[in-house]
mmCIF file of the N, C-alpha and C atoms, coordinates in Angstrom:
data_MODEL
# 
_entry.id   MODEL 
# 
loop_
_atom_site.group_PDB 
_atom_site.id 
_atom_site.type_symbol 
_atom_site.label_atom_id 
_atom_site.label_alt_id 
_atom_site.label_comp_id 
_atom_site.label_asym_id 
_atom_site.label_entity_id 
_atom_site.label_seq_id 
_atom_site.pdbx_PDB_ins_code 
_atom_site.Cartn_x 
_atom_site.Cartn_y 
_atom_site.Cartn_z 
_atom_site.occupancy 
_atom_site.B_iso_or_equiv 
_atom_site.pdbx_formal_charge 
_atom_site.auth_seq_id 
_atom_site.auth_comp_id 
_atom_site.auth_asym_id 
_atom_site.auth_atom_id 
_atom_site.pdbx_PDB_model_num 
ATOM 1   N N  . UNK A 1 1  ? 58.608 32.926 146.896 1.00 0.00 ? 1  UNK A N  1 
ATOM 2   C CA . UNK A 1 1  ? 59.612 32.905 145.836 1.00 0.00 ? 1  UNK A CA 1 
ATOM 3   C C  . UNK A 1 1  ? 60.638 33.994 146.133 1.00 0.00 ? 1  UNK A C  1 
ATOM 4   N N  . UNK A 1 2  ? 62.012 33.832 145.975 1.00 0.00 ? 2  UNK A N  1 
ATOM 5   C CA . UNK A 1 2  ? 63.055 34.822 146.164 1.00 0.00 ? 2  UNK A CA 1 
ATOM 6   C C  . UNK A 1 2  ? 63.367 35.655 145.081 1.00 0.00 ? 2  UNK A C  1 
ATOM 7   N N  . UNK A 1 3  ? 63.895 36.679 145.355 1.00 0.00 ? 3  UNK A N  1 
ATOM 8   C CA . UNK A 1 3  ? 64.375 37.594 144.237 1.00 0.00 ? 3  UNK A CA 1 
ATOM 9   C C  . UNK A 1 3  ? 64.837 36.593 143.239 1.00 0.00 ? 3  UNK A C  1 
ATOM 10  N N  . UNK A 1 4  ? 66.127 35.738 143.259 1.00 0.00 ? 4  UNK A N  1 
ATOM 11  C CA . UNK A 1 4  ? 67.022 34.720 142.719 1.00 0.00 ? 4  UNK A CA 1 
ATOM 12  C C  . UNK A 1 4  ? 65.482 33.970 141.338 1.00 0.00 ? 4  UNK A C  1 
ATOM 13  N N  . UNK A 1 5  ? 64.622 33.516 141.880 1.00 0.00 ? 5  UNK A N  1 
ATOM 14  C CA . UNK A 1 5  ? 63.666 32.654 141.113 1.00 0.00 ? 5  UNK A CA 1 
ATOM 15  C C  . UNK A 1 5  ? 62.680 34.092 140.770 1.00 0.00 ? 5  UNK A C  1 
ATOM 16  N N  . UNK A 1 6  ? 62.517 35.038 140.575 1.00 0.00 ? 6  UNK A N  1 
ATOM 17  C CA . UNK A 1 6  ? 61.548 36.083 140.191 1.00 0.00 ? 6  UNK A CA 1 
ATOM 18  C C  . UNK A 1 6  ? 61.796 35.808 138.399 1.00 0.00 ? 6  UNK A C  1 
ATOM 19  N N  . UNK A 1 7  ? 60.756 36.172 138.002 1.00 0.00 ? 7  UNK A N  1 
ATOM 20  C CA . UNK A 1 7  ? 60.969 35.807 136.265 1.00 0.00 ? 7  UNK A CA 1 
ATOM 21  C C  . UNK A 1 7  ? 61.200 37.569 135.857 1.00 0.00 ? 7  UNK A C  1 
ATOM 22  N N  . UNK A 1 8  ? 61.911 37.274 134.541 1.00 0.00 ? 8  UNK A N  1 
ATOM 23  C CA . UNK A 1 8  ? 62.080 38.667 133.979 1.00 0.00 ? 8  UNK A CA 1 
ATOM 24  C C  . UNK A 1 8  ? 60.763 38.995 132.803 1.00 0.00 ? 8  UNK A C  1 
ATOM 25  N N  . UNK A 1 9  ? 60.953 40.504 132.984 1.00 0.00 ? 9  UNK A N  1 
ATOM 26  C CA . UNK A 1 9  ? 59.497 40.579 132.363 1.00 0.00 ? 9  UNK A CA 1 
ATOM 27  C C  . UNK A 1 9  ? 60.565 41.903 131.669 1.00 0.00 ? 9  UNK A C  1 
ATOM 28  N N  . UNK A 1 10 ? 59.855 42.555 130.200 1.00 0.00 ? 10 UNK A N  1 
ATOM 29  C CA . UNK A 1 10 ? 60.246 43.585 129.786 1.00 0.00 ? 10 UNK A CA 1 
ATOM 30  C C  . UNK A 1 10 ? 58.842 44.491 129.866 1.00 0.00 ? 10 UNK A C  1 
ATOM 31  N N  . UNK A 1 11 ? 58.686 46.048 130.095 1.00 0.00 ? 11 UNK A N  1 
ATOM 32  C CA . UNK A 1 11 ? 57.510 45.939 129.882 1.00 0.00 ? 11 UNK A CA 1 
ATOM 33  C C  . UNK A 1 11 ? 57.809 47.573 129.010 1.00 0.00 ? 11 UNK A C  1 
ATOM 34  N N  . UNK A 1 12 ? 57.180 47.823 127.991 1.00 0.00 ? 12 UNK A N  1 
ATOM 35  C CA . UNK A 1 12 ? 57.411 48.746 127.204 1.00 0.00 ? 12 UNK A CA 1 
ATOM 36  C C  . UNK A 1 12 ? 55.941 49.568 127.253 1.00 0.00 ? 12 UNK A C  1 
ATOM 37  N N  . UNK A 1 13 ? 56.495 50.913 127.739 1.00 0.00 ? 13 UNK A N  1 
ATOM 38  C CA . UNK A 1 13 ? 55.870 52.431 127.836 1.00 0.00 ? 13 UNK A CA 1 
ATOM 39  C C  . UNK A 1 13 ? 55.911 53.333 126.989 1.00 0.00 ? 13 UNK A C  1 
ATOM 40  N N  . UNK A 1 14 ? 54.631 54.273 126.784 1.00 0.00 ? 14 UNK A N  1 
ATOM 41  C CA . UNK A 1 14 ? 54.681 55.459 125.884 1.00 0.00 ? 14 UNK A CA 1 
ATOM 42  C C  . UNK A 1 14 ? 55.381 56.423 126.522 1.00 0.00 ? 14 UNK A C  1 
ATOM 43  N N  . UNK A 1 15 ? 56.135 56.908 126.270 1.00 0.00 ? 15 UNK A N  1 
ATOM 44  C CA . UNK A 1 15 ? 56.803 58.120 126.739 1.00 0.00 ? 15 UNK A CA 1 
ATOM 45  C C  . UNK A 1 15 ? 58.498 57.539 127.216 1.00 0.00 ? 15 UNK A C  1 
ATOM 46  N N  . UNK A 1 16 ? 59.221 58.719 127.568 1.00 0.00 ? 16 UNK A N  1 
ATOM 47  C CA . UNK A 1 16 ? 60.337 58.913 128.461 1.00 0.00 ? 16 UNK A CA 1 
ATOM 48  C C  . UNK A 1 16 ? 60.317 58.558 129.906 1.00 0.00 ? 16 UNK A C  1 
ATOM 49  N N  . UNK A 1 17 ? 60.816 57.982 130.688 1.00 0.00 ? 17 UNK A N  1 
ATOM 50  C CA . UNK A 1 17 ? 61.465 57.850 131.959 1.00 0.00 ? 17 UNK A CA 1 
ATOM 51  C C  . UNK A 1 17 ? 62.548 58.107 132.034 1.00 0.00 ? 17 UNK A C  1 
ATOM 52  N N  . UNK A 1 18 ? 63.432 58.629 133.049 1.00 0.00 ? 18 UNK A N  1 
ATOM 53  C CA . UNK A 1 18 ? 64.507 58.678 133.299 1.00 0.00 ? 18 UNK A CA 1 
ATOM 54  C C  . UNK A 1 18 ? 64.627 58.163 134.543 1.00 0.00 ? 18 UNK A C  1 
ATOM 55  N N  . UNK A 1 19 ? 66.405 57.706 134.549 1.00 0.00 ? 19 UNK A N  1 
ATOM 56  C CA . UNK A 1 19 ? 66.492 56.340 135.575 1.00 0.00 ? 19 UNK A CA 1 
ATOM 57  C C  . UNK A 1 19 ? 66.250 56.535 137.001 1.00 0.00 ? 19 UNK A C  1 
ATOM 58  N N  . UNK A 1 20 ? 66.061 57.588 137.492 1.00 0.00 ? 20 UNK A N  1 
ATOM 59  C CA . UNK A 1 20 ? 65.489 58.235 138.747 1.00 0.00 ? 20 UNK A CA 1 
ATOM 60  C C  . UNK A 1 20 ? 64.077 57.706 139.125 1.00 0.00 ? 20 UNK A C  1 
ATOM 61  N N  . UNK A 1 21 ? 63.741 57.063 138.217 1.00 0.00 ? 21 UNK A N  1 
ATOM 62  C CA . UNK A 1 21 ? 62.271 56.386 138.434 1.00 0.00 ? 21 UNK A CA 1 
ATOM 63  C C  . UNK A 1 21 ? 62.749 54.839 138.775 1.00 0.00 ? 21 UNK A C  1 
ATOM 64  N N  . UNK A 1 22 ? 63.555 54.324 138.680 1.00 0.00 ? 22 UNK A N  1 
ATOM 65  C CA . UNK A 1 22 ? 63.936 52.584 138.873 1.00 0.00 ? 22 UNK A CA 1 
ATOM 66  C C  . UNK A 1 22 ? 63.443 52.263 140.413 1.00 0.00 ? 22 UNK A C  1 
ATOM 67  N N  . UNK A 1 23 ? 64.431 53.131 141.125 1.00 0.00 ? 23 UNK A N  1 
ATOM 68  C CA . UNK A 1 23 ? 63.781 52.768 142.520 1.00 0.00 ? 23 UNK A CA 1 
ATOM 69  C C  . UNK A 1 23 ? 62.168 52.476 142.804 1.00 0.00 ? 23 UNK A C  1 
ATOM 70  N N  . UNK A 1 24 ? 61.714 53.475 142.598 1.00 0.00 ? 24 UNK A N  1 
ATOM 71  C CA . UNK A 1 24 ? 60.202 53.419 142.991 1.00 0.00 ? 24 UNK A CA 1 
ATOM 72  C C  . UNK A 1 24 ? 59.145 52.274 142.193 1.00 0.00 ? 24 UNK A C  1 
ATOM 73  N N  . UNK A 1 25 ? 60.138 52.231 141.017 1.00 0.00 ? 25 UNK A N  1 
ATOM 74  C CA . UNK A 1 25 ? 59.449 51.250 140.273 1.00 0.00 ? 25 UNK A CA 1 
ATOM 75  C C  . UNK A 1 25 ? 60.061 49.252 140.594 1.00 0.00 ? 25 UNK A C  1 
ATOM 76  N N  . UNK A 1 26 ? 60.359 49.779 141.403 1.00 0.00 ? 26 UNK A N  1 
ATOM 77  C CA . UNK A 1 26 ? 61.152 48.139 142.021 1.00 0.00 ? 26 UNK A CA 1 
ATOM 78  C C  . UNK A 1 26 ? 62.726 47.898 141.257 1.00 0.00 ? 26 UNK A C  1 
ATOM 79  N N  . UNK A 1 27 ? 63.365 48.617 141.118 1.00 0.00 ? 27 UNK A N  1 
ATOM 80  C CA . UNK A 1 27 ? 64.174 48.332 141.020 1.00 0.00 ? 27 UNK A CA 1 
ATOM 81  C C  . UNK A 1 27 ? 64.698 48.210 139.299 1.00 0.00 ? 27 UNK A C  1 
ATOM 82  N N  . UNK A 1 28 ? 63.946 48.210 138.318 1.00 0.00 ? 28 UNK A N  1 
ATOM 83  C CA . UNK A 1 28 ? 63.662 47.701 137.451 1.00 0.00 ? 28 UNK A CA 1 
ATOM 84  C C  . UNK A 1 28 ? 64.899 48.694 136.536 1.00 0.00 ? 28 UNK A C  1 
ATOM 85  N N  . UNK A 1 29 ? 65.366 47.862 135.208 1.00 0.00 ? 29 UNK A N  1 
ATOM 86  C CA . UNK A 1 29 ? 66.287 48.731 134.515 1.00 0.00 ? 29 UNK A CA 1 
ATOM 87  C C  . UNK A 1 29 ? 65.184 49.808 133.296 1.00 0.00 ? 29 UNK A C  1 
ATOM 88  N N  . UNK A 1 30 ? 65.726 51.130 133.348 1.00 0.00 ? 30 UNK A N  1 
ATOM 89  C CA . UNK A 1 30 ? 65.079 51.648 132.712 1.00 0.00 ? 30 UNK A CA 1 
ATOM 90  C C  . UNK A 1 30 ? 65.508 52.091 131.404 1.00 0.00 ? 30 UNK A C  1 
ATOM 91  N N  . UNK A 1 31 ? 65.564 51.966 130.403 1.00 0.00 ? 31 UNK A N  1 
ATOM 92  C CA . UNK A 1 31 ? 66.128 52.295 129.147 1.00 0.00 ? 31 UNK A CA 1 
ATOM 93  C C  . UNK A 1 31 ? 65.066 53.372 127.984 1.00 0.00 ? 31 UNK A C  1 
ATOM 94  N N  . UNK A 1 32 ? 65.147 54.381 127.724 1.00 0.00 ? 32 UNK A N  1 
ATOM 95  C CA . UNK A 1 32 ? 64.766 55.022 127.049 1.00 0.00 ? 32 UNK A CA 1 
ATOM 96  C C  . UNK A 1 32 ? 64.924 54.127 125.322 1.00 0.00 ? 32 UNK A C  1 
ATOM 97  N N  . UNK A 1 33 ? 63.859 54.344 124.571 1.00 0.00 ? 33 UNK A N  1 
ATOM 98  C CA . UNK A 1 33 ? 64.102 54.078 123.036 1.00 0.00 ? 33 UNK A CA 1 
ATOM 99  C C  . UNK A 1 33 ? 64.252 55.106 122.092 1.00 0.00 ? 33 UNK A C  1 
ATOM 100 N N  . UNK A 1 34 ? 64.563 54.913 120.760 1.00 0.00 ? 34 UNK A N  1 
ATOM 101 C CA . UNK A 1 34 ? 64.354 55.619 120.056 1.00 0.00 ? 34 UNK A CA 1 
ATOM 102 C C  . UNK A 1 34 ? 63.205 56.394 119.451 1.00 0.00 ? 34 UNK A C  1 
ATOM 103 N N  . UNK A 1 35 ? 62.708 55.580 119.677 1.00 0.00 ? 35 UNK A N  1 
ATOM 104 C CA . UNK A 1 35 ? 61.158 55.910 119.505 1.00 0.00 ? 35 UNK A CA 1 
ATOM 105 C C  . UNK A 1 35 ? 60.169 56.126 120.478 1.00 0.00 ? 35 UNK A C  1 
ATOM 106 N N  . UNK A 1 36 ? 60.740 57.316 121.162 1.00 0.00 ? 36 UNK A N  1 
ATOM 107 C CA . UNK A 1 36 ? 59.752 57.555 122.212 1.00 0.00 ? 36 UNK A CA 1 
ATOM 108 C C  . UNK A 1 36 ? 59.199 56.629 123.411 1.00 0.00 ? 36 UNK A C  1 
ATOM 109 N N  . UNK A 1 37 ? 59.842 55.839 122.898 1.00 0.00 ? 37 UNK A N  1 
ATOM 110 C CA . UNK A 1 37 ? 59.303 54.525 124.418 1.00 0.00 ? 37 UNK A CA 1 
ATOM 111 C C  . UNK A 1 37 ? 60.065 54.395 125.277 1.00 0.00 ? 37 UNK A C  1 
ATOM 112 N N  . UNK A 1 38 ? 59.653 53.625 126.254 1.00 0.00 ? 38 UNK A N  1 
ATOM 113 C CA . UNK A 1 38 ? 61.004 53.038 127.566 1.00 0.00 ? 38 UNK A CA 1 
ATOM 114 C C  . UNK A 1 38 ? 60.696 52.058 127.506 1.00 0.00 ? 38 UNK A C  1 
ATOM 115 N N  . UNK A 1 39 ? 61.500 51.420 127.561 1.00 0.00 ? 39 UNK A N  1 
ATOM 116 C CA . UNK A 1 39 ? 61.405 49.937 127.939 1.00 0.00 ? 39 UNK A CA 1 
ATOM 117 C C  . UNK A 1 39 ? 62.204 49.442 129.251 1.00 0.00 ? 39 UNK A C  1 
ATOM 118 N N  . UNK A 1 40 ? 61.324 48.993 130.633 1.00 0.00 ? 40 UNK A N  1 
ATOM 119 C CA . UNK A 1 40 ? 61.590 48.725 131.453 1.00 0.00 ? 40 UNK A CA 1 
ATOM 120 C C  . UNK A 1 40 ? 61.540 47.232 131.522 1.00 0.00 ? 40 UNK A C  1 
ATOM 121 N N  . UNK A 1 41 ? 62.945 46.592 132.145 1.00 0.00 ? 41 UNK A N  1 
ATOM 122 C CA . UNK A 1 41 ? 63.103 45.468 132.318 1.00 0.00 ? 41 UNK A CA 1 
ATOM 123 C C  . UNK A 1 41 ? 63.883 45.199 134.024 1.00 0.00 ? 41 UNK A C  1 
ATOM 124 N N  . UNK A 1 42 ? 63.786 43.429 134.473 1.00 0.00 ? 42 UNK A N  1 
ATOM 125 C CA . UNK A 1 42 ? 63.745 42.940 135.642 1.00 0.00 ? 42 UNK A CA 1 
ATOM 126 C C  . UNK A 1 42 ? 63.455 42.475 136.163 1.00 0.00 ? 42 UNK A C  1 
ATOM 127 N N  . UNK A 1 43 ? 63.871 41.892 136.764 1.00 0.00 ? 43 UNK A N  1 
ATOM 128 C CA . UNK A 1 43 ? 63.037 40.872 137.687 1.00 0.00 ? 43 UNK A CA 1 
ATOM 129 C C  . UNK A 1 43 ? 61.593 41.032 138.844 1.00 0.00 ? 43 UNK A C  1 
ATOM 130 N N  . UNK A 1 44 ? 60.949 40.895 138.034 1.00 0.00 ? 44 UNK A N  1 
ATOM 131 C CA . UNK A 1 44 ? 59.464 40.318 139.428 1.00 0.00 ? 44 UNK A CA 1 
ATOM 132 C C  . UNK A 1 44 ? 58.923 39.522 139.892 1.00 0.00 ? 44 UNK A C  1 
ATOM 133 N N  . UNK A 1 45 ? 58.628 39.393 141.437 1.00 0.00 ? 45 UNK A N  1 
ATOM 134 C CA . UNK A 1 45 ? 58.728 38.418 142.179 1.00 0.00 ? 45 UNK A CA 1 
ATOM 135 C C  . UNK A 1 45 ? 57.208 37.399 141.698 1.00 0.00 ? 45 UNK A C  1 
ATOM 136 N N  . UNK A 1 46 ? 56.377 38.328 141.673 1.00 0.00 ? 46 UNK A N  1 
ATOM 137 C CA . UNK A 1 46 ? 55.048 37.106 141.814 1.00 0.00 ? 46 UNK A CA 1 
ATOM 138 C C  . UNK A 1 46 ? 54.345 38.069 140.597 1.00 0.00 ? 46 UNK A C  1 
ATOM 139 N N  . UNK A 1 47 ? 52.913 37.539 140.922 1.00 0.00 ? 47 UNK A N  1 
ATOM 140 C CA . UNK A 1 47 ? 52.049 38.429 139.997 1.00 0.00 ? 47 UNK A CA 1 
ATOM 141 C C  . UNK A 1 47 ? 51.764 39.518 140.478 1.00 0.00 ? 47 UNK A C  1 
ATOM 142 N N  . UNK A 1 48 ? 51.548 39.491 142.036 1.00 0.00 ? 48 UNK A N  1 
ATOM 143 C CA . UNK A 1 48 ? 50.886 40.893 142.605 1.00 0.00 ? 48 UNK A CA 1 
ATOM 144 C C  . UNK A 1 48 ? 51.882 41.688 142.565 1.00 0.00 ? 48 UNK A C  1 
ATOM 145 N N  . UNK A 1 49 ? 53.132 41.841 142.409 1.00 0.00 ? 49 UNK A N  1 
ATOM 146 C CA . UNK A 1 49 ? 54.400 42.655 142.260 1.00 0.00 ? 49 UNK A CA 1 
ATOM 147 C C  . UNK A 1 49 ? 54.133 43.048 140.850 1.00 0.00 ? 49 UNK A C  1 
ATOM 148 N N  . UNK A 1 50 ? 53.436 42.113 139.829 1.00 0.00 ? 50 UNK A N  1 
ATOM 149 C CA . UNK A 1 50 ? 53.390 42.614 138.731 1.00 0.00 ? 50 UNK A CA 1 
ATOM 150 C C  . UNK A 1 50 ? 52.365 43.586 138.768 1.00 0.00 ? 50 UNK A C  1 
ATOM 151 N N  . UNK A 1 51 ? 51.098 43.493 139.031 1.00 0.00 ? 51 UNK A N  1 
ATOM 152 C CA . UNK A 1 51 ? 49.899 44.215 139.419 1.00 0.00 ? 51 UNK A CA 1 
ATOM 153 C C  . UNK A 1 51 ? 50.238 45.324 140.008 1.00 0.00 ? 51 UNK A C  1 
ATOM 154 N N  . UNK A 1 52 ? 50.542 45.261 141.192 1.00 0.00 ? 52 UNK A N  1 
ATOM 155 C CA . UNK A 1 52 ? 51.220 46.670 141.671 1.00 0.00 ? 52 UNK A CA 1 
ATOM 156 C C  . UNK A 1 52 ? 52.056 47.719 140.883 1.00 0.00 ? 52 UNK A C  1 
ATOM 157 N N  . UNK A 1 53 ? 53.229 46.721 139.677 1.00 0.00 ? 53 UNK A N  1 
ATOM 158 C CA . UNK A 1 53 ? 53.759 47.719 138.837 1.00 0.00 ? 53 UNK A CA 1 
ATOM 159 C C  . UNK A 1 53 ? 53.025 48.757 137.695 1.00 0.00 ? 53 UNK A C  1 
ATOM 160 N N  . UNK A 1 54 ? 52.171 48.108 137.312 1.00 0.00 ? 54 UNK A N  1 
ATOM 161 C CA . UNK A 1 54 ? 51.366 48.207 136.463 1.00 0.00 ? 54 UNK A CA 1 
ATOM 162 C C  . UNK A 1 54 ? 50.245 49.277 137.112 1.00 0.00 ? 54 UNK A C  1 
ATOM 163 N N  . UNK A 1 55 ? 49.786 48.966 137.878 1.00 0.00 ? 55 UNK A N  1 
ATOM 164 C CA . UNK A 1 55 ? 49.240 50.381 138.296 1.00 0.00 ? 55 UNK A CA 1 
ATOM 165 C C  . UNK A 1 55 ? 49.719 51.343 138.789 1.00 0.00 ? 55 UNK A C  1 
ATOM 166 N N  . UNK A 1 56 ? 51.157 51.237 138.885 1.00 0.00 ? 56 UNK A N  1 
ATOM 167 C CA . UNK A 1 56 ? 51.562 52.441 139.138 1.00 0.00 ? 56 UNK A CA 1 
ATOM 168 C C  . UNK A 1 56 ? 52.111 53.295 138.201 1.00 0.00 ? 56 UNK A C  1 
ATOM 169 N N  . UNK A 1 57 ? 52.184 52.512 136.851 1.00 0.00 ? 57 UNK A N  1 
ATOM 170 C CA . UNK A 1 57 ? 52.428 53.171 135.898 1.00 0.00 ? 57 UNK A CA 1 
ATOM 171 C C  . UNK A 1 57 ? 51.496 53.834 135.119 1.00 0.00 ? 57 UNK A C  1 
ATOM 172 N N  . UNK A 1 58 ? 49.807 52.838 135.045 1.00 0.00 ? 58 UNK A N  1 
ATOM 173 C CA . UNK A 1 58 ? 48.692 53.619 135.065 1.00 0.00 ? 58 UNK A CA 1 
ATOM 174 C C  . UNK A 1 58 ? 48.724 55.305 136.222 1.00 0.00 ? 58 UNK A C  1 
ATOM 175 N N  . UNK A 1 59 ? 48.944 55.392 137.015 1.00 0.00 ? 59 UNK A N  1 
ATOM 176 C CA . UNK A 1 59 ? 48.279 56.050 137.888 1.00 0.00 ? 59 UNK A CA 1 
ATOM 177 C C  . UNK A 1 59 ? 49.655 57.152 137.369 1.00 0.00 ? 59 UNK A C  1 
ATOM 178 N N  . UNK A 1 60 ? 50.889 57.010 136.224 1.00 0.00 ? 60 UNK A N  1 
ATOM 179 C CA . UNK A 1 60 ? 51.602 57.998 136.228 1.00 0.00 ? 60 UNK A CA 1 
ATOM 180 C C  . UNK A 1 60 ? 51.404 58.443 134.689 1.00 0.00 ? 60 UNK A C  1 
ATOM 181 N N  . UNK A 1 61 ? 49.845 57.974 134.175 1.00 0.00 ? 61 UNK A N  1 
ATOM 182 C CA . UNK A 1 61 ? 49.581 58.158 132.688 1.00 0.00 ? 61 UNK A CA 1 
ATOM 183 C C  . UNK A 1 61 ? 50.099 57.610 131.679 1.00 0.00 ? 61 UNK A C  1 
ATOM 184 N N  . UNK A 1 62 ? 50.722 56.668 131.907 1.00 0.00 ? 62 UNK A N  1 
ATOM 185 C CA . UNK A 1 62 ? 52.191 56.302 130.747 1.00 0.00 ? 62 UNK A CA 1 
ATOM 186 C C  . UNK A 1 62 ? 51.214 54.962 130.126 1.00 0.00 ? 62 UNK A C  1 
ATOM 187 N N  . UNK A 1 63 ? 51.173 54.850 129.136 1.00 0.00 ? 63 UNK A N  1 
ATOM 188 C CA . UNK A 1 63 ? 50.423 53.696 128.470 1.00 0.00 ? 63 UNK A CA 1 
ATOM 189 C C  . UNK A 1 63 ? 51.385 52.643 128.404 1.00 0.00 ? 63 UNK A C  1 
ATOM 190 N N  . UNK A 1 64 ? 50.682 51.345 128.807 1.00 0.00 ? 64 UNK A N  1 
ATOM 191 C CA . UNK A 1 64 ? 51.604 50.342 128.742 1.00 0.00 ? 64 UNK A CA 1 
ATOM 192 C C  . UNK A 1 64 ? 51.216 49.522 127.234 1.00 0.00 ? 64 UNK A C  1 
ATOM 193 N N  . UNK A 1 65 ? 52.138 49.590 126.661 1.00 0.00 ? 65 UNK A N  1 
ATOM 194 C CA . UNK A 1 65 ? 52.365 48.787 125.353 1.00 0.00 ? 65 UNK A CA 1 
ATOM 195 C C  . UNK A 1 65 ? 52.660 47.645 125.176 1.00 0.00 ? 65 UNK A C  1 
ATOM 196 N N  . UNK A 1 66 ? 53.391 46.885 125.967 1.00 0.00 ? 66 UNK A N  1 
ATOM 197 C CA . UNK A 1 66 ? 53.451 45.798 126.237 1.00 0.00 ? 66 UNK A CA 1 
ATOM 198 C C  . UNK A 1 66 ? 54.185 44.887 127.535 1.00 0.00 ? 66 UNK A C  1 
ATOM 199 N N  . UNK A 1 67 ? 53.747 43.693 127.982 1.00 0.00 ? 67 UNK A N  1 
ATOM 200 C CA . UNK A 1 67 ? 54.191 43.530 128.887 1.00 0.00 ? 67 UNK A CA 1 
ATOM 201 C C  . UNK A 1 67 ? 54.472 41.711 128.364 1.00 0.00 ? 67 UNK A C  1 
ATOM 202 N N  . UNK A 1 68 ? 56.042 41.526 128.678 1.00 0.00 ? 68 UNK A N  1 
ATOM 203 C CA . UNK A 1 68 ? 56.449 40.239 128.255 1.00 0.00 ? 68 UNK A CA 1 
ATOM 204 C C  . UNK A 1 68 ? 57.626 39.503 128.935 1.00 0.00 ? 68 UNK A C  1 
ATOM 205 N N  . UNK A 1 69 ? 56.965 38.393 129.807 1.00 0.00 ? 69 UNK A N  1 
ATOM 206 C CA . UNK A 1 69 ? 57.675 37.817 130.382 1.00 0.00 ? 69 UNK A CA 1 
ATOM 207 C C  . UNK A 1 69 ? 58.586 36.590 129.629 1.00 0.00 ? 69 UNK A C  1 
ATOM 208 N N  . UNK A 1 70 ? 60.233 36.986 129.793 1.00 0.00 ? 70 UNK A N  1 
ATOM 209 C CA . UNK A 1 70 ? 60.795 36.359 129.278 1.00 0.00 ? 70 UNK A CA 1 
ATOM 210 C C  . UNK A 1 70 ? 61.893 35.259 130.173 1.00 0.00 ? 70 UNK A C  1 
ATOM 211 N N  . UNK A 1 71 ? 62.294 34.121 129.614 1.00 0.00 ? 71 UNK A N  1 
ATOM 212 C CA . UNK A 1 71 ? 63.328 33.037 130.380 1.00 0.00 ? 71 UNK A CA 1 
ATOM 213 C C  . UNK A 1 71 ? 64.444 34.102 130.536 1.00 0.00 ? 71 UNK A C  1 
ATOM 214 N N  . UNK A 1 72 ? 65.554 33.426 131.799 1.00 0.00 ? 72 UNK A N  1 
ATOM 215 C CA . UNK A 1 72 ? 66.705 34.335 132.241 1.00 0.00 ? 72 UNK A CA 1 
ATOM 216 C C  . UNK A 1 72 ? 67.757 34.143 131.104 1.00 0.00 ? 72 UNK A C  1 
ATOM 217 N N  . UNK A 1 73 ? 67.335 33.172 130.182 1.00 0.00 ? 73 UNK A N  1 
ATOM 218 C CA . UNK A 1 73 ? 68.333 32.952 128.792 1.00 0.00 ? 73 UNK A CA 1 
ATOM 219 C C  . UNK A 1 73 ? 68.326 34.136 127.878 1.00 0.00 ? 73 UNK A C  1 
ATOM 220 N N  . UNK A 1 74 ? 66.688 34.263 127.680 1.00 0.00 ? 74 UNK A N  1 
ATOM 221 C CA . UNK A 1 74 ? 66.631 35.659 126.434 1.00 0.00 ? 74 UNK A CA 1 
ATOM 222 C C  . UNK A 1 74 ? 67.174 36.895 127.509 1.00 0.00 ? 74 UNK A C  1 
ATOM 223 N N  . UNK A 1 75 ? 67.042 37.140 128.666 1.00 0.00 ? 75 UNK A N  1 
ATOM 224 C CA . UNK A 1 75 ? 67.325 38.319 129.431 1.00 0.00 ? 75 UNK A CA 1 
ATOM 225 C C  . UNK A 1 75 ? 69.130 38.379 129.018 1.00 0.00 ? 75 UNK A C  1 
ATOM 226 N N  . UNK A 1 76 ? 70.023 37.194 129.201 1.00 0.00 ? 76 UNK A N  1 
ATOM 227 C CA . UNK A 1 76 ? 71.302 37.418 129.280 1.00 0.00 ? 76 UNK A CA 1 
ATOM 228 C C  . UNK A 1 76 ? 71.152 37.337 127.499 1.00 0.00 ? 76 UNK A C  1 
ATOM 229 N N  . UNK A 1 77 ? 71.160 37.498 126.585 1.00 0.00 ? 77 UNK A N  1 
ATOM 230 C CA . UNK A 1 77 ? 71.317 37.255 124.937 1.00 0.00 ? 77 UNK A CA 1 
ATOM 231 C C  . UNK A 1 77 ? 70.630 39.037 125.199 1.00 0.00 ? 77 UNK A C  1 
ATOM 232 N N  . UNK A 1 78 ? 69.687 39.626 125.470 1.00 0.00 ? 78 UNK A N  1 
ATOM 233 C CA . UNK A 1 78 ? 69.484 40.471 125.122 1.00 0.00 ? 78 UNK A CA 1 
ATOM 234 C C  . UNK A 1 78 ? 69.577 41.683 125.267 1.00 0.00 ? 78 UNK A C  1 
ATOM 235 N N  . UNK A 1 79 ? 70.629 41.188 126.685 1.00 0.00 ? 79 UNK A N  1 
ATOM 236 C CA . UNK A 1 79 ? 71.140 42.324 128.029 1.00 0.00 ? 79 UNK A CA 1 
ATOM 237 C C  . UNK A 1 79 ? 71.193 43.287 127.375 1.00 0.00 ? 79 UNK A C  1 
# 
């Protein structure tokens, strides 16, 4: 599957990131909340790209709160 067909996923964290983390995290957009969360969104290619993200966010303590793959319709409505 190509970048182009990768599905968007949002995946929302306890804590702060700042966007200096996107790279390492694939690329992914990083947005701080108001409420103490980040919410990282973007495109991923397969599942094991998802797996891989996900433990690397385990392995940086950050609790994952949720993880939700959405159509490229809600991604552009919610840009």
């Amino acid at each position: 599957m190509c970048v182009s067909e990768s599905l968007i996923y949002h995946i929302r964290v306890q804590g702060r990131l700042d966007a200096s983390w996107s790279e390492w995290l694939g690329g992914l957009t990083i947005s701080p909340q108001s409420n103490g969360e980040t919410l990282l969104s973007g495109p991923i290619v397969d599942q094991a790209a998802l797996h891989g993200l996900l433990d690397k966010l385990y392995a940086m303590n950050l609790s994952i709160l949720s993880v939700v793959q959405i159509s490229d319709k809600q991604a552009v409505e919610q840009g």
